[in-house]
N, C-alpha and C positions, 0 to 999 in steps of 0.2 A: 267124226268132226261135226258140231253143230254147224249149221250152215246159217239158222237165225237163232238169237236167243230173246226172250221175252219176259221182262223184268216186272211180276208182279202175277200172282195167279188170282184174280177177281174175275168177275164178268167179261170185261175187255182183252184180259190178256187170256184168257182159255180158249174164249172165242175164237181169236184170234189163231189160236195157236192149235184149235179142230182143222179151221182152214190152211192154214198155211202147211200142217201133216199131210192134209188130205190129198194138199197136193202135190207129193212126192219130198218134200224137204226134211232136213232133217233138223226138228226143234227142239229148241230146252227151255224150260219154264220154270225160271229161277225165284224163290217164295220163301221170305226170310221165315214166318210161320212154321207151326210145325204142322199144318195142313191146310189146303189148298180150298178156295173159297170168296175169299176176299169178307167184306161185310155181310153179305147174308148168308157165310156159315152162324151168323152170332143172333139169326133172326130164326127163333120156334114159329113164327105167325106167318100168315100168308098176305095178299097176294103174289104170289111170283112163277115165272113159267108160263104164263100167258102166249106172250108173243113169241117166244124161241122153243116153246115145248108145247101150245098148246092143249093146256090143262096145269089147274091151279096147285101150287108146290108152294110148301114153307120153304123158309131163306135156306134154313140148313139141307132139306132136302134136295132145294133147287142147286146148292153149294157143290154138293156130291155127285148131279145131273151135270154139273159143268164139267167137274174133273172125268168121270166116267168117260165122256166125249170125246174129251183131247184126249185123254188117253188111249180111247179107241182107234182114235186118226192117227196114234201114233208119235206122238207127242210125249216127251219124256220129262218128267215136274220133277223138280228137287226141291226138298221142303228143309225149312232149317237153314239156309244157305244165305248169306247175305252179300249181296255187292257193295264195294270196300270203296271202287274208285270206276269212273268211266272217261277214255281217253280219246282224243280225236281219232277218227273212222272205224269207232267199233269196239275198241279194245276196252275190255271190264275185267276187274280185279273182284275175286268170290273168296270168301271166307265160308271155306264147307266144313260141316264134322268133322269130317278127315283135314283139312287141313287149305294152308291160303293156296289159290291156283289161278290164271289167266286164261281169257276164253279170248278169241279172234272170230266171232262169226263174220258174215258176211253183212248181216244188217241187224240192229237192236230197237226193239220194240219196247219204249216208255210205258209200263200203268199199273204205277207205284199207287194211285187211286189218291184219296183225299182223307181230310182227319179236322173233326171238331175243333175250334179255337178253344183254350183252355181258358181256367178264371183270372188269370193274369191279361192276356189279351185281351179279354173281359173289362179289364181295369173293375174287377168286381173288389170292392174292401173288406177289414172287419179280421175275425181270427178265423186260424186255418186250422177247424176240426176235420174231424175222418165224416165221410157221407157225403164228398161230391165229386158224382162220376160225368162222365159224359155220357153218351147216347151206347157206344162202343161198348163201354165198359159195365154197365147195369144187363145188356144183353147176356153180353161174356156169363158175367154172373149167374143169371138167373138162368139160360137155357145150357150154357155147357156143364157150368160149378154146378147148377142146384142149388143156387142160396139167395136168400133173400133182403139184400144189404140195408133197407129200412121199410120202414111202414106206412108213413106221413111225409112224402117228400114234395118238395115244389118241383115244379116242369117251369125251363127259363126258355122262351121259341117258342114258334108255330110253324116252321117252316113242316114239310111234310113228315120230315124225320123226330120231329116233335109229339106227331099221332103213335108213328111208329113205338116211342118211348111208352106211351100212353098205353098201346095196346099190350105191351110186354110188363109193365105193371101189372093191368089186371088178369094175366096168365100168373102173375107171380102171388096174386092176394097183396097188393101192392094199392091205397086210395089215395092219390097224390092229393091235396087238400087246395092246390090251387095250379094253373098253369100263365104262366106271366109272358106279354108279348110288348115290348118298347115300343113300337108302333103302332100307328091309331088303328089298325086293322088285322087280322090277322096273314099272314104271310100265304099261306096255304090255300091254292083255291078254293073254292066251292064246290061239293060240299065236305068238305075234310074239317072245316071250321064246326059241323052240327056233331064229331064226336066226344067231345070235351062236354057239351050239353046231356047229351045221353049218357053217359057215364057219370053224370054228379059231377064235371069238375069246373068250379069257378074259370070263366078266360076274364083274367082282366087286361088288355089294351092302355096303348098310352102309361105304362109305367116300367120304372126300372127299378132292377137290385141294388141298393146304394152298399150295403156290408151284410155277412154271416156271419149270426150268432153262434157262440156254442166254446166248450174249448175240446175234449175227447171225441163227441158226437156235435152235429148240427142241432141247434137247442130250438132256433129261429134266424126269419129269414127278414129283415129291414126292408122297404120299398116305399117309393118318392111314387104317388102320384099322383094325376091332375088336381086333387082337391087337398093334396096332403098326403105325411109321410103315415105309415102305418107297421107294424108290425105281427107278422104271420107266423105261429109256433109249425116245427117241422121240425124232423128228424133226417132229412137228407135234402138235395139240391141236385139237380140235374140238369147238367147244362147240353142243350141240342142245338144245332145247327152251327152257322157261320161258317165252314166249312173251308179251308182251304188246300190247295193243291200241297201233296207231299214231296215237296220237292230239297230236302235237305241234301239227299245223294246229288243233287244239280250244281250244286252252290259249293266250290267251284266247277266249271266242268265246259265241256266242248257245247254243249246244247246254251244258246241263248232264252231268257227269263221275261216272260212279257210280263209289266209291273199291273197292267190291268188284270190280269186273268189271275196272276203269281205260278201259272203252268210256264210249260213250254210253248216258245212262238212255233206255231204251223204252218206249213201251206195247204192248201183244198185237198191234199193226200194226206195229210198227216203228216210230212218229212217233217223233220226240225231243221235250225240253221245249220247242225254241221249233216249232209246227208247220207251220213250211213247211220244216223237215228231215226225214228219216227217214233210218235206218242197217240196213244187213243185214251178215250177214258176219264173218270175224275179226276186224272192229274192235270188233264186240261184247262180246270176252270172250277175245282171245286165240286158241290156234287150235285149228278142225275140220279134218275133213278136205273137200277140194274139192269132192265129191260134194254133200254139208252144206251148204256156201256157195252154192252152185249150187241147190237148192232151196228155198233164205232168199231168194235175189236175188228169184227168183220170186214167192215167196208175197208179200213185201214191194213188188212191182210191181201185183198184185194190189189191196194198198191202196191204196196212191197213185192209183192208178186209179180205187178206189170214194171217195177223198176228194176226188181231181178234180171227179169226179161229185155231191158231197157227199150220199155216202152213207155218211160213216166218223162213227161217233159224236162227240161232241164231248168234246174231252180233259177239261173241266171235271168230268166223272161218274165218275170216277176212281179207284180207290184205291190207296197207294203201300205198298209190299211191302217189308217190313226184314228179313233174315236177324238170324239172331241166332246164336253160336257153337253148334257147332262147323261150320256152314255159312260159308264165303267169300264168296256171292253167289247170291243170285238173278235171276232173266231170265227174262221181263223186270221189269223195277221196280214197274212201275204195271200196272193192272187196270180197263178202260174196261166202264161199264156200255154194253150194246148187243148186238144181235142177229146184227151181220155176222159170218161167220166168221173168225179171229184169222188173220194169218200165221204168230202163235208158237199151235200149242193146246196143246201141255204147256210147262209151267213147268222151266227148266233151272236147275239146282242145282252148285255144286261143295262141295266140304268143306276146308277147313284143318286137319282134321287124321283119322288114320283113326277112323271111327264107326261106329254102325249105331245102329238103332231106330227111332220114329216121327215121319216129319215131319209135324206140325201146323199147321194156318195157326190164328192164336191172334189174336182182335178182343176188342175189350171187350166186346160180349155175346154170344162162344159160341167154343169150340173146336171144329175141325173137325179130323178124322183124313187126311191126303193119301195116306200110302203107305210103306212100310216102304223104308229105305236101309240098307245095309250095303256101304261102300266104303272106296275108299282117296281121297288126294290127287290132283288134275290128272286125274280120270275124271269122264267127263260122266253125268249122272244128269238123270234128269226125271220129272213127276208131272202128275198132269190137272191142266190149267190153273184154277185155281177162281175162284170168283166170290163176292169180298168183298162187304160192306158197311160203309158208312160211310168215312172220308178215310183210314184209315190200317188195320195189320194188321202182323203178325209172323208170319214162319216162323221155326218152332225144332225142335228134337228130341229127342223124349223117349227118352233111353237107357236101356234095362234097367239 
């Protein structure tokens, strides 16, 4: 009998699922895929393995380092297997090869991970030829197929996964002819923004895709900016980033949907609202990088573990955290009165729009100062985790 099961075999949930074997339980690690991995099976280039292996691995190989693990702790991965339906305290409905069947573990572990907003979402125009993939799907291509889907294509982002694309072209003999960021800057810290310069590829900022050319193949790519429209000849379009949590299996379902994050609501453990789920990972919030996931999976096995044990506070002690503009969300949601160590212990933050000044957590009887922000959009930020009182609390920010 599995005693946990763990919905999704990426970074977060193998981690997870090394720890949680290691320590005597019996896990299953359910992967609708036909092999185990998450996103960086689909990445040939490096960096990866850093932090959790200490020495530099491509995606795919870091992919293989992950499964190897848990399956050495003990950890049992079914690939190919899809969960159908998730019921209050635990109960999941699996469509395997063999055939539909029902698990009852004792606690379910979220990290379904995250997926590129598509050209619809996009609200991108114009007609719909073959040659636009997202960041996922050019990888796919080019490091597992071996094929080369165009030659001259645009790059739409700069968030980091954007390079990523960049670098998987020029593995492929791939010269994107331009790379386009809506934003007056690029997304990506510094210095991730100097490899588009080094490689030959135009960044132009402050513009957007208004329609794609083309009707079989992408002919050309249309684009509005500051000084006027223009048009760019391409053979493909590549749409990266914007990233949102995969949360279709949620909708409907026993786990509550925080409309900031579009993940599951958490508390400083990871539990969701109903608690025999917990979530680690990019279904939280969209995406981190692997490294990130991989030290989420962890922490949040961590918990599971001590509420195995019932040593995890009880969610009832609570209190629930509301962003307020110009922040897009906070993470985790809720704030459990209790002693144990948190898996989240800073509070992560995004903003909607660029800001700076003081974030405060604001109760009815006291304001408290968290820590000075000054950022842009889709950049991760966080502050000590704080410790409310009473059922409810507001983070806001006080701008000069």
């Amino acid at each position: 009998m599995t005693r946990i099961a763990i919905i999704g075999a990426g970074p977060a949930g193998l981690s997870a699922a090394a720890s949680l074997a290691a320590a005597g339980h019996s896990v299953t690690v359910i992967e609708r895929e036909p092999e185990p991995g998450g996103i960086p099976r689909h990445c040939g280039h490096s960096p990866y393995g850093l932090r959790e292996y200490r020495r530099l691995l491509s995606g795919r190989a870091y992919a293989r380092r992950l499964a190897a693990t848990a399956r050495a702790a003990g950890a049992h991965i079914r690939l190919s297997t899809h969960v159908t339906a998730l019921h209050p305290g635990g109960r999941i409905d699996l469509l395997a090869p063999e055939g539909p069947e029902t698990l009852t573990p004792d606690r379910v572990l979220l990290a379904m991970g995250c997926r590129e907003s598509s050209r619809a979402a996009r609200m991108i125009g114009g007609t719909k030829p073959g040659g636009v993939l997202n960041t996922g799907a050019l990888q796919g291509l080019v490091y597992l197929d071996h094929l080369t889907p165009f030659r001259r294509p645009v790059i739409l982002g700069s968030e980091m996964v954007a390079f990523s694309a960049l670098l998987t072209c020029r593995h492929a003999g791939i010269r994107p002819v331009a790379m386009i960021e809506p934003g007056p800057r690029p997304t990506a810290r510094f210095p991730a923004a100097l490899l588009p310069k080094a490689l030959g590829v135009p960044l132009l900022t402050g513009t957007q895709i208004t329609a794609i050319e083309g009707e079989e193949r992408v002919r050309a790519i249309h684009l509005a900016k500051p000084k006027g429209a223009q048009r760019i000849e391409a053979d493909g379009l590549i749409l990266t980033g914007l990233f949102r949590p995969e949360t279709q299996l949620l909708r409907p379902g026993p786990v509550q949907i925080d409309p900031g994050t579009g993940g599951p609501q958490i508390d400083q453990y990871g539990r969701c609202s109903d608690p025999a789920y917990f979530a680690a990972g990019n279904l939280l919030r969209g995406v981190e990088t692997a490294g990130h996931c991989w030290a989420e999976g962890r922490a949040v096995a961590q918990a599971i573990l001590a509420d195995l044990d019932g040593r995890l506070p009880a969610p009832e002690t609570g209190c629930t955290l509301t962003p307020a503009a110009p922040l897009r969300y906070v993470l985790p949601q809720r704030v459990i009165t209790g002693d144990l160590p948190p898996a989240f212990p800073r509070l992560h933050l995004r903003l909607a729009e660029p800001a700076r000044g003081t974030a405060l957590l604001t109760a009815p009887e006291a304001e408290t100062a968290l820590g000075q922000i000054d950022s842009r959009p889709e950049r991760r930020l966080s502050l000590p985790l704080p410790t409310p009182r009473g059922p409810s609390a507001e983070i806001t920010l006080r701008q000069p």
